[in-house]
C-alpha distance (Angstrom), angle and dihedral (degrees) to the residues before:
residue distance angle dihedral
X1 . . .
X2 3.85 . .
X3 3.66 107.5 .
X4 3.64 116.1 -155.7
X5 3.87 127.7 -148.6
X6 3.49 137.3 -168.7
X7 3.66 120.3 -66.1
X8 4.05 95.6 20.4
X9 3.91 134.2 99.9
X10 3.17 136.0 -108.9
X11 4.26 127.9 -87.9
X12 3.39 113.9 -78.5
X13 4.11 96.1 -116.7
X14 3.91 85.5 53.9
X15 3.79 94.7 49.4
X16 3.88 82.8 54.1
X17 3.52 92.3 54.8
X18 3.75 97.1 46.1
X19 3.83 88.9 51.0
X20 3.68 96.6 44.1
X21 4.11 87.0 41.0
X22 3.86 89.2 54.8
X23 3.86 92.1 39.5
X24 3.86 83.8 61.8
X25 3.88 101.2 49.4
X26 3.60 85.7 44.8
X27 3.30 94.7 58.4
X28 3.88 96.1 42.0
X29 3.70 84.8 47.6
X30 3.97 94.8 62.4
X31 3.34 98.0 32.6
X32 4.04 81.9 60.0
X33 3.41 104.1 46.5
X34 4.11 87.3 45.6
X35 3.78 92.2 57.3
X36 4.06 86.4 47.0
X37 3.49 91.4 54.9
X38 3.65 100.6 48.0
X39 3.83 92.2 47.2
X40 4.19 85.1 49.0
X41 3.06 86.7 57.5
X42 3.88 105.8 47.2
X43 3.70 89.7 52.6
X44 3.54 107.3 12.1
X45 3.83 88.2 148.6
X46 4.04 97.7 70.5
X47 4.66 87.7 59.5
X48 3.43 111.8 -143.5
X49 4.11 117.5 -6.9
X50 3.71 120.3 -179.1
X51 3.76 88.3 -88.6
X52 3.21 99.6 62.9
X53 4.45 93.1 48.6
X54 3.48 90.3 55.8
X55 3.86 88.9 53.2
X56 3.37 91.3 49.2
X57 3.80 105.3 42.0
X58 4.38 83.8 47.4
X59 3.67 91.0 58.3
X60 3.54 99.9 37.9
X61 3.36 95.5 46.9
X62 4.27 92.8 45.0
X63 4.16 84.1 45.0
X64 3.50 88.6 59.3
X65 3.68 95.4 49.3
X66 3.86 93.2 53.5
X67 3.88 94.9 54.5
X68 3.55 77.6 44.6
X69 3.78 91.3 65.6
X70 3.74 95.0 30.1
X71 3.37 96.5 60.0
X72 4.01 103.3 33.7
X73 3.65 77.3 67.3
X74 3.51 98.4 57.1
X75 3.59 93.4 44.4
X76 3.77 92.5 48.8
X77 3.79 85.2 60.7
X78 3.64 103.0 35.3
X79 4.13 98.2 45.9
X80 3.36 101.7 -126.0
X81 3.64 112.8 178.4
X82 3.95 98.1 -162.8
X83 3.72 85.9 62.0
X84 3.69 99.0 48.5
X85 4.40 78.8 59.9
X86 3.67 137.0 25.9
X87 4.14 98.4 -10.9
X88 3.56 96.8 50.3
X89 4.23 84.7 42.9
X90 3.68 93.9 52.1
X91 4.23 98.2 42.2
X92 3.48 91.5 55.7
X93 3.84 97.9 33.9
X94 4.06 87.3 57.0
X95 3.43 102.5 62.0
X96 3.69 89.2 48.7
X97 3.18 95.8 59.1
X98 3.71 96.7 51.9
X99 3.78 88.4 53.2
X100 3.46 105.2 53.2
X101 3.59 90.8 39.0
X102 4.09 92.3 62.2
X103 3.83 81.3 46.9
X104 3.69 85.0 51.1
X105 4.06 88.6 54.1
X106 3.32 96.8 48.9
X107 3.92 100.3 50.9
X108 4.15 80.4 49.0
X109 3.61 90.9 52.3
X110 4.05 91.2 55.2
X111 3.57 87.4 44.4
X112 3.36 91.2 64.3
X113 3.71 90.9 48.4
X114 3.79 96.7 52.6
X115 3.52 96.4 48.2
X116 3.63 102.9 35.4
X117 3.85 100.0 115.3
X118 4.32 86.8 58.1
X119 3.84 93.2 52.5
X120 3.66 101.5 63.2
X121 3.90 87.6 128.5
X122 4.15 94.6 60.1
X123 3.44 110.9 155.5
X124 3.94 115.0 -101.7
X125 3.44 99.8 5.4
X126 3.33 99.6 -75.4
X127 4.62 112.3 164.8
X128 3.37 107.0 -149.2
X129 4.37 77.5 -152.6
X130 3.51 95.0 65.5
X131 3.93 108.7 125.0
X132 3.47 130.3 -99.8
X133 4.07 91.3 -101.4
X134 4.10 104.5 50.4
X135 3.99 116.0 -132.1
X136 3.76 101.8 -119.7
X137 3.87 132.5 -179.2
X138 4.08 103.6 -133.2
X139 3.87 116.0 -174.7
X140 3.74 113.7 -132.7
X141 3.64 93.2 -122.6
X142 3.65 96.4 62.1
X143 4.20 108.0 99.9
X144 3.48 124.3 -121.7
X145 4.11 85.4 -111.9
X146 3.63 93.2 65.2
X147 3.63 92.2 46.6
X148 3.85 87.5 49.3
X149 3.72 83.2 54.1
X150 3.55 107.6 36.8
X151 4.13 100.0 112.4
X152 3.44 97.5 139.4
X153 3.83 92.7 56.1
X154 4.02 88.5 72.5
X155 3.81 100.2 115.5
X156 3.86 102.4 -132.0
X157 4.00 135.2 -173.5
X158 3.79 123.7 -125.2
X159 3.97 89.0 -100.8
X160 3.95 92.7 61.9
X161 3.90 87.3 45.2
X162 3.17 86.8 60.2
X163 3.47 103.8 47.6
X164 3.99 80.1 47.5
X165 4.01 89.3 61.4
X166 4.07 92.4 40.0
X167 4.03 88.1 54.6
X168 3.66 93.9 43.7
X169 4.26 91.7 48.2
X170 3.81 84.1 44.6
X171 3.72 87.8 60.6
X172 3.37 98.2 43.1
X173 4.02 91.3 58.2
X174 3.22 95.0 49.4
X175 4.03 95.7 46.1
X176 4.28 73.1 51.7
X177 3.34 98.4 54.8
X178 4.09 93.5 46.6
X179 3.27 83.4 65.2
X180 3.46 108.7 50.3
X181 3.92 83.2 49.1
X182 3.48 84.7 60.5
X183 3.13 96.5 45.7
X184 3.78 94.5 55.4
X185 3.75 96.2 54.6
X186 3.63 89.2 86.6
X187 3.78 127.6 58.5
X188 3.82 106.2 -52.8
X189 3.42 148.7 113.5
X190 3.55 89.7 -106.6
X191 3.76 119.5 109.5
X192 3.57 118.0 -150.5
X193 3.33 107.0 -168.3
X194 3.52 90.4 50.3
X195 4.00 93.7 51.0
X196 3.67 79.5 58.1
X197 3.59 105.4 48.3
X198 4.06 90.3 51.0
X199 3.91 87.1 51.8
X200 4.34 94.2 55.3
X201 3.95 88.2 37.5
X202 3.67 100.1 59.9
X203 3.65 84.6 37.6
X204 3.63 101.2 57.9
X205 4.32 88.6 44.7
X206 3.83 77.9 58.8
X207 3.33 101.4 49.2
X208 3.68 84.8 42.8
X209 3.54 89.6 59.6
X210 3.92 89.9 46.2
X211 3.49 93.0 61.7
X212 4.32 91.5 50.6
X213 3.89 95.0 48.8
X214 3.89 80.0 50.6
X215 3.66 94.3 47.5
X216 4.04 88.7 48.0
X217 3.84 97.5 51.4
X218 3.59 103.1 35.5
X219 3.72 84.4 50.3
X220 3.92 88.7 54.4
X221 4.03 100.2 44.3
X222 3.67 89.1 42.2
X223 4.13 89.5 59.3
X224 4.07 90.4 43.8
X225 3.85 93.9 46.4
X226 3.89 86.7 52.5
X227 3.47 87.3 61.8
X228 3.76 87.1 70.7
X229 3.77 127.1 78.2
X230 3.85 117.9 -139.0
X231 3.28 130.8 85.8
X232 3.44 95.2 -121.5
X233 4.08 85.8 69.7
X234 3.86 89.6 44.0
X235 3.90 89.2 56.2
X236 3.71 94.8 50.9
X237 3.34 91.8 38.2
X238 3.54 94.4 64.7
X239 4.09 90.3 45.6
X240 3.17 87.9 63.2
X241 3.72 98.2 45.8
X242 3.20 87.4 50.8
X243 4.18 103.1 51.1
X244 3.52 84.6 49.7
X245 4.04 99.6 57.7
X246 3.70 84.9 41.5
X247 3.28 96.5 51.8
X248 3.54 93.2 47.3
X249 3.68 100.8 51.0
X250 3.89 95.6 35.7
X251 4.25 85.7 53.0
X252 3.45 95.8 45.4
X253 3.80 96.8 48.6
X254 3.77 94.8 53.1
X255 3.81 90.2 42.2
X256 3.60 94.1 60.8
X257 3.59 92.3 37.2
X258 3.83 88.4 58.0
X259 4.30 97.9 45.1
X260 4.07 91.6 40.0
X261 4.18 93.3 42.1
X262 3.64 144.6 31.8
X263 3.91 94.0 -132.5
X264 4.13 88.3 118.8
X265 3.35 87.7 62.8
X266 4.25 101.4 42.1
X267 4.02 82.3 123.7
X268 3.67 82.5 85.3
X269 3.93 92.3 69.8
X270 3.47 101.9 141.6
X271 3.89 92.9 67.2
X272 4.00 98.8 38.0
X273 3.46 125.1 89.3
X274 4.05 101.3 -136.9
X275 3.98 119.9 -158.9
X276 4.29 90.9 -157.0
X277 3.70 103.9 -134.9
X278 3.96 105.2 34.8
X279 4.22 80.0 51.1
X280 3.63 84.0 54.6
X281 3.54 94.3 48.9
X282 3.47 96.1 45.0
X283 4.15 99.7 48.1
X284 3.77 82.9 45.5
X285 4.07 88.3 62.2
X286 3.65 93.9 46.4
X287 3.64 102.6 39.1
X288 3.82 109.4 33.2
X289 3.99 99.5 25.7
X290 3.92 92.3 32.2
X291 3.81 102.3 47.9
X292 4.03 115.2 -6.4
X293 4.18 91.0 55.8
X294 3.95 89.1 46.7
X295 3.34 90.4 49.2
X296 3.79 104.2 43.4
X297 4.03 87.9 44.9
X298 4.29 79.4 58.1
X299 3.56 91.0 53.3
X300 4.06 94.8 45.1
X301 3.68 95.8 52.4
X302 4.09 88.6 40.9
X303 4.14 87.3 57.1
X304 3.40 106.4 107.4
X305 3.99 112.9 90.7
X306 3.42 123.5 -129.8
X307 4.09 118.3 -92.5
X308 4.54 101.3 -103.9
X309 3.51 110.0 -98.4
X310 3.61 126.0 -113.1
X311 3.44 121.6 -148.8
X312 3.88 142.8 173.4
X313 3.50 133.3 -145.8
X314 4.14 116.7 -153.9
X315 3.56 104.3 -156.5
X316 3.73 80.3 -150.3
X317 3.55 100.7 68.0
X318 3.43 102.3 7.2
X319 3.57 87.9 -132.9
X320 4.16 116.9 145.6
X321 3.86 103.4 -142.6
X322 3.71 129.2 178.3
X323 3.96 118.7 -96.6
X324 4.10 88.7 -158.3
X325 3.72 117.3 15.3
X326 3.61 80.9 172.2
X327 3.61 97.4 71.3
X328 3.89 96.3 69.9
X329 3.74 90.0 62.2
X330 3.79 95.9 43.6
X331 3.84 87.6 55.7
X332 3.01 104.0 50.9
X333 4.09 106.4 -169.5
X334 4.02 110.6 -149.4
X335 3.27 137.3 -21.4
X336 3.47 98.8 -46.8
X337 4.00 78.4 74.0
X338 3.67 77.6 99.3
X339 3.52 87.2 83.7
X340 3.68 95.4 61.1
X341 4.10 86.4 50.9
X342 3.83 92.2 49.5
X343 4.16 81.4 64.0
X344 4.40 81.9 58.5
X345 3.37 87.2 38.7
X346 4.06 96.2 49.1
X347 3.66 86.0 49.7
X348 3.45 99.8 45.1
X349 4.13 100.8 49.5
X350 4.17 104.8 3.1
X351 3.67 108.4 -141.8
């Protein structure tokens, strides 16, 4: 056991985890960002689709785990008490949130899709089989930066409002709980560490619980997409199968890593006694298998770019309309594609 005090650095094997861990988001991170830019700018007229979110919340969310790793190195080394507390809480507690909250989306998203033919009475309008890319009317006189901008103009169902509200209340409590950990570094009966340990437990039962409802509804638009012959449907059907088991492995890993284990909370160094290489071992099952795999799975099945759009301006009303509307469903561009085959699907057996 290598017992670290106040004012030194980590083990060597750790510092080659951290490095390799942040390495890995990095990369995750660009490779995200890339891929939003390139679909930006092969239909930069429709805003912000769903696509281009779940880009966005993937590399956010993987950016914030490599300054995460960058910088709990620095602070191991430099002693900073802040980061031993609420900063080090809150940069590692970010990210987190943004990753289980696009996880969160998604399982809302296939909600929607299994239980489309019971909510014919959603509230304004909204079709849960709309494709991935939304058809949108644009005036010509609107500039590319409010297009750019436009996030709000995503047309959303009540489910992903409420997985809107759930990720901002999330936030909230943590931002809470940073404070109370501040709080208790002074002379109170408040316990930090403990504030801290509540906060990742009830986390990790809700990531655990992330990871079932994903389990239960990929299992169920799996069987009703293999009710449909192409092989378009029998490649998406196997994305999905396949986000699901990772997701359910990858959450349940880091969820028992987090109840069983203090690794969520290594930022508090100076007061652990750290045996190097099962430390290692264990940040590499709760980083890399619990969020970067997820999240580079997301990225594989979202791949495919999105077909160029073709538009045409009427100089009479200087309206840009869409020459094939049809061509965003056709193309369907990740695994949300599977809306496109629950249309097939809702033809083929109506539910």
């Amino acid at each position: 056991m290598l017992e670290l005090r106040e004012g030194s650095c980590y083990p060597k094997a750790l510092v080659g985890v951290n490095v390799g861990l942040a390495c890995v988001d990095g990369v995750i991170a660009a490779l995200a960002f890339c891929q939003l830019m390139r679909i930006h700018s092969r239909n930069s007229q429709l805003g912000w689709t769903r696509q281009k979110v779940f880009h966005l919340m993937i590399g956010s969310s993987n950016l914030g785990y490599f300054f995460y790793f960058v910088l709990s190195l620095v602070a191991a080394c430099k002693g900073w008490l802040c980061w031993s507390n609420s900063c080090g809480f809150i940069v590692v507690a970010f990210p987190k949130i943004l990753f289980v909250a696009a996880f969160f989306l998604i399982l809302s998203f296939w909600v929607d899709l299994c239980h489309q033919s019971n909510d014919d009475d959603e509230d304004e309008g909204y079709n849960p089989q709309e494709a991935l890319l939304e058809k949108r009317r644009t005036d010509s006189k609107t500039n590319g930066c409010r297009r750019c901008f436009s996030f709000w103009a995503i047309h959303t169902g009540s489910r992903q409002r409420i997985v809107i509200l759930v990720t901002v209340i999330v936030f909230a409590i943590m931002m809470a709980c940073a404070v109370l950990i501040w709080i208790g570094m002074g002379k109170n009966p408040i316990d930090s560490e403990v504030v801290a340990q509540v906060y990742v437990d009830l986390f990790a039962i809700a990531v655990l619980l992330l990871g079932g409802a994903l389990a239960c509804y990929g299992l169920i638009l799996f069987l009703k997409m293999r009710k449909v012959r192409s092989e378009r449907a029998s490649s998406e059907m196997w994305k999905v199968a396949g986000l699901a088991i990772v997701s359910v492995v990858c959450f349940t890993s880091s969820a028992i890593v987090t109840i069983s284990t203090n690794i969520p909370l290594i930022y508090h160094w100076h007061q652990e006694e750290i045996d190097g290489v099962y430390t290692s071992l264990l940040l590499v099952l709760y980083y890399f298998i619990g969020s970067s795999v997820p999240s580079a799975f997301v990225l594989w099945v979202m791949r495919e770019l999105p077909p160029p759009l073709v538009i045409n301006q009427e100089q009479e009303s200087r309206t840009i309309t869409f020459i094939r509307d049809d061509s965003v469903i056709v193309h369907p561009q990740s695994w949300t594609a599977a809306t496109s085959m629950s249309n097939q699907v809702s033809r083929a057996s109506p539910i």
